[in-house]
N, C-alpha and C positions, 0 to 999 in steps of 0.2 A: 504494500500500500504506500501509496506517492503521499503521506502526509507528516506532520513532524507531529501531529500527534492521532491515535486511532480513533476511528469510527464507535459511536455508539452503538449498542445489538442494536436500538431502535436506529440510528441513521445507516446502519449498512441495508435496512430495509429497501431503501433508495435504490440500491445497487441489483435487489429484485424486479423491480419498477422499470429500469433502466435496460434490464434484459429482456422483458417485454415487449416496451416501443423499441429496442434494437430487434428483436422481431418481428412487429408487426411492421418495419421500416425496408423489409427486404421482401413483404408481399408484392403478388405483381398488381392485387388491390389494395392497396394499404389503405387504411381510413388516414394516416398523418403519416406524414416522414420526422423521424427525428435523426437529423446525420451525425447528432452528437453520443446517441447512446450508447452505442459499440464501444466507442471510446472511453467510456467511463467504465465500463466492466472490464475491456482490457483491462487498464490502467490500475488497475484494482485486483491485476492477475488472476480472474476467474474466468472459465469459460462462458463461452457467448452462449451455448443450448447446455440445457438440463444433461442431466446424467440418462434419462430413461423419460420415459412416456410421462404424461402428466397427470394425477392423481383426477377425481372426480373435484373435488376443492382444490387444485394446482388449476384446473380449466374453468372453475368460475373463477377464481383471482385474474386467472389471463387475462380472458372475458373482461371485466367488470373495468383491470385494468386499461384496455385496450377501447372500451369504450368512454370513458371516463377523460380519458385523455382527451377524445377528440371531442364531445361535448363542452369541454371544458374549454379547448383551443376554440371553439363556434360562439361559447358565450364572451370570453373575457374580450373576444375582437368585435363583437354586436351590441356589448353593453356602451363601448365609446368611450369610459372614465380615462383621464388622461394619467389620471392614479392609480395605478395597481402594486398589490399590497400581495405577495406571497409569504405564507407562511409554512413556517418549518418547509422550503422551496427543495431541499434536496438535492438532484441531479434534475430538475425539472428546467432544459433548456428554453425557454418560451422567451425568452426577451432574446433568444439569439435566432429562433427559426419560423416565428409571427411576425406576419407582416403588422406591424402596427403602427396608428396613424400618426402622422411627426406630430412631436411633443410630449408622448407618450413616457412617461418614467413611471421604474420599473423598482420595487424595493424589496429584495430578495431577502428572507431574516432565516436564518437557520443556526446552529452549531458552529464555531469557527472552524472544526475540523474538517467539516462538512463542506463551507463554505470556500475553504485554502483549497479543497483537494478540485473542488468545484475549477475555480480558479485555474489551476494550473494546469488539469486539461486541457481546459479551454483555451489556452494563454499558448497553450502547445502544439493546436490546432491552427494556430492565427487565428479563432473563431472571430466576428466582428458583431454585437450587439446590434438590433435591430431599433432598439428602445437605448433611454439614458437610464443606466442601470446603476442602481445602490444596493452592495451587500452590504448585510448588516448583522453579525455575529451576534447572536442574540438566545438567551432561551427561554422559552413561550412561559413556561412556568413562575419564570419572576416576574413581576409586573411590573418592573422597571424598564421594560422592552418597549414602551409605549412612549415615554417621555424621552427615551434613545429616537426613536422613530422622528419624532416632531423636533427632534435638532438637526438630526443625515437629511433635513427638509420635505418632509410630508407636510401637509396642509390639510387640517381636520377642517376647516372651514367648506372645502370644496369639495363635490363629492368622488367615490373610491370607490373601485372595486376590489374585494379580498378574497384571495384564492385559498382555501385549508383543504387539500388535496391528503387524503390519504392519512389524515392528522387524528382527528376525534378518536377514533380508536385506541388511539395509543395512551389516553388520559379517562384517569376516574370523571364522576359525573363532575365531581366541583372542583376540577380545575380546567374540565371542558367551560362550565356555567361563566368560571373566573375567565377565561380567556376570551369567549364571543362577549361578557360584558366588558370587558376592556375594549375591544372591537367595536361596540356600538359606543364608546363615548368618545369616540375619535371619527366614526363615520357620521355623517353630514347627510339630512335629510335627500334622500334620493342614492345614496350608496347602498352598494351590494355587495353580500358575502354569497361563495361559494361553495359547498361541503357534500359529504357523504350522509346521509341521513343511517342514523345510526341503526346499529342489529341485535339483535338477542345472539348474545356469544353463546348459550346452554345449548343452541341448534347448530351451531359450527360441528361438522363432520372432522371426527378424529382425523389425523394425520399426519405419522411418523416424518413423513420427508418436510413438512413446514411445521413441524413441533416447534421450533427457533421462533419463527413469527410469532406464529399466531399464542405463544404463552406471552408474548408482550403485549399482547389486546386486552383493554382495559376497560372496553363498551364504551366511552366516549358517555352521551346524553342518551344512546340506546334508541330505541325506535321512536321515540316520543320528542325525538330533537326538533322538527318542523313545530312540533304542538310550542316546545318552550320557546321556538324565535317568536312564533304569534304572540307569548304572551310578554315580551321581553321587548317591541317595539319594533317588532318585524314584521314583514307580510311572507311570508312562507309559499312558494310554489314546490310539487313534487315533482318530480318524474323519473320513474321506472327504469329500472336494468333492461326490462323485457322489451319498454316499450321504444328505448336505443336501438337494442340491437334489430327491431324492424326498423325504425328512421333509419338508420344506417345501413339497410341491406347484410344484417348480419344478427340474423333470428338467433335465440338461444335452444340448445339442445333441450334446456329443461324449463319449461316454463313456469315452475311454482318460486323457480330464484324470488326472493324479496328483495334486494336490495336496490337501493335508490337513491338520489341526487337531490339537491335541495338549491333554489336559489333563491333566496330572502332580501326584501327592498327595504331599507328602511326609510322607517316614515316618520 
């Protein structure tokens, strides 16, 4: 590993993420290209494909990944904020492979380790930023990360969009609770957050080859996350795994998947 200090169990999750969209980057349909993700799992000395086939729960992750992505890349470019807000950003190239409209800044907050290693792939690449990009070494859990935010120059005044890609999961219900209220007191009537709508982890199917992951799953806000941004000063839209993968021409094998997206306006 290319860093001067290691990867958290929860941030080398990224580096799952990452071999993903380097997969679905070499379809001959891909729903997104990401040209950076190869790069980042190299660099990290792991192979680009699994060991073996992919579990029954290894192919909803794919899935869910693989859509997720590209909903995600449809909304933060349709919503227009010229503020976008990643958190816990990962290996998520998006300010390097979105077209997005000049003047757009881009303010990536993750781990510094995370953040370094980030960096010097990219820096190794020539990659060239597509957006004015600010990393911001940060962890979500302190709540100091917020008044960090409004001096690297964010402007609560105007509105944002915030992307938590892959996040809620990884935190009990009150430090998910603590994290989106710090989120809304910085967003500006008319800003949007982005997230996972959470799951009932007692239903997650065992499984020995993502044992690693998923014992770091911590149910986030759990299924009832859309219900708490309603009551929290958001307006809450859902929408479905199932019903991606038809917008997207890529139906799911199982149709009872629950899992689902949320974009929340505030108001």
């Amino acid at each position: 590993m290319t860093t001067s200090e290691p990867l958290s169990p929860v941030s080398r999750t990224a580096l799952s993420v990452a071999r993903v969209r380097a997969y679905e980057s070499t379809r001959p349909d891909p729903l997104f290209v990401d040209p950076y993700a190869a790069a980042f799992v190299t660099a990290a000395g792991l192979p680009l494909a699994p060991s073996g086939p992919p579990s029954e729960l290894g192919r909803i992750l794919m899935a869910h990944g693989i859509l997720r992505t590209r909903f995600y890349d449809d909304r933060l470019l349709a919503v227009g904020a010229d503020q976008v807000v990643l958190l816990a950003a990962g290996l998520d190239a998006r300010a390097h492979r979105l077209d997005w409209p000049a003047g757009t800044r881009v303010f990536e907050l993750d781990l510094g380790p995370v953040l370094e290693f980030k960096a010097r792939v990219l820096d190794g690449l020539g990659a060239v930023p597509r957006a004015e990009v600010t990393a911001l070494p940060a962890d979500l859990v302190d709540p100091g990360w917020t008044e960090r935010l409004v001096e690297a120059g964010f402007d609560p005044v105007r509105p944002s969009t915030w992307l938590a890609e892959g996040l809620l999961v990884y935190l009990t219900a009150e430090d998910a609770a603590a994290l989106l209220t710090a989120v809304a007191a910085l967003a500006a009537p008319g800003s949007r957050v982005l997230l996972e709508q959470g799951r009932d982890l007692s239903r997650t199917p065992a499984d020995p080859a993502l044992a690693e992951m998923t014992a770091l799953w911590r149910g986030g806000l759990g299924p009832g996350t859309g219900r708490w941004l309603d009551e929290h000063g958001w307006k809450a839209e859902v929408t479905t795994l199932v019903h991606l993968g038809e917008t997207y021409g890529r139906p799911l094998p199982d149709p009872t998947i629950g899992t689902a997206f949320i974009e929340a306006v505030r108001s």
